[in-house]
N, C-alpha and C positions, 0 to 999 in steps of 0.2 A: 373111501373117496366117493365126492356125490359126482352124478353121470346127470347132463343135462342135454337133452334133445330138440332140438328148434327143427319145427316143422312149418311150410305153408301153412295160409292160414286159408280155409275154404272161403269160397265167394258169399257164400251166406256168412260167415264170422266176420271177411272184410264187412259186408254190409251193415252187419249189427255192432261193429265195432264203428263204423263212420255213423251209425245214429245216433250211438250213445255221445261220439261228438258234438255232434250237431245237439241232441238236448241240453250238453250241459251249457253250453253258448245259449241257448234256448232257442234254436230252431227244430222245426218240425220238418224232415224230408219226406219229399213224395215216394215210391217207389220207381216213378219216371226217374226223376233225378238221380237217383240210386243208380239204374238201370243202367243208365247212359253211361255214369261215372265209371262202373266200372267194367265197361264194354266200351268207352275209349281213351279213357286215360291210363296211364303209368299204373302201374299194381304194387308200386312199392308203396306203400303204412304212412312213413313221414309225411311222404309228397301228397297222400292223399289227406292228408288231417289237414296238412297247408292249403288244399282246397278247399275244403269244412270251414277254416276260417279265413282264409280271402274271401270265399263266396256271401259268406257272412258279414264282411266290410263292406265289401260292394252292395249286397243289398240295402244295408244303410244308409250308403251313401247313398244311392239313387232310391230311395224309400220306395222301396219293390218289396216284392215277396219272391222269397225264391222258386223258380220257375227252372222250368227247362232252356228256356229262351235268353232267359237272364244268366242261367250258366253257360251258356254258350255265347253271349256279350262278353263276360267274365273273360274268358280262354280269349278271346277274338282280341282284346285290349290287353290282357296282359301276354309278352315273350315267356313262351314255354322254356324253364329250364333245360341246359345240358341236359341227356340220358346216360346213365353211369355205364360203361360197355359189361 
């Protein structure tokens, strides 16, 4: 029988796992923005990739660069999901 184990993922693996997000979309994150994300958003994976690419739409749409400012526009215009109890 195979034994499979899920563990958290370190705050450094979230971070390098939302860059490699963010590259394949082709943006480049700052480590500010990094920082921020994930010191005050949700720590669950899904929800933060769905940040990777909202934040991603949104700069397009308003032809920014992603910033710290513009992710906090982002959060400010869009209603924060439920949190799962």
């Amino acid at each position: 029988d195979l034994v499979y184990r899920l563990e958290q993922l370190s705050d450094e693996d979230r971070a390098q796992a939302l860059r490699d997000r963010a590259r394949q979309r082709g943006l480049q994150l700052s480590d500010e923005v990094l920082h921020w994300i994930l010191t005050h958003c949700d720590r669950d994976m899904g929800r933060l990739t769905a940040l990777i690419d909202s934040l991603d739409q949104y700069s397009l749409a308003r032809h920014r660069s992603i910033t710290l400012p513009l992710l906090k526009d982002l959060l400010a215009d869009v209603p924060a999901p439920p949190r799962n109890p």
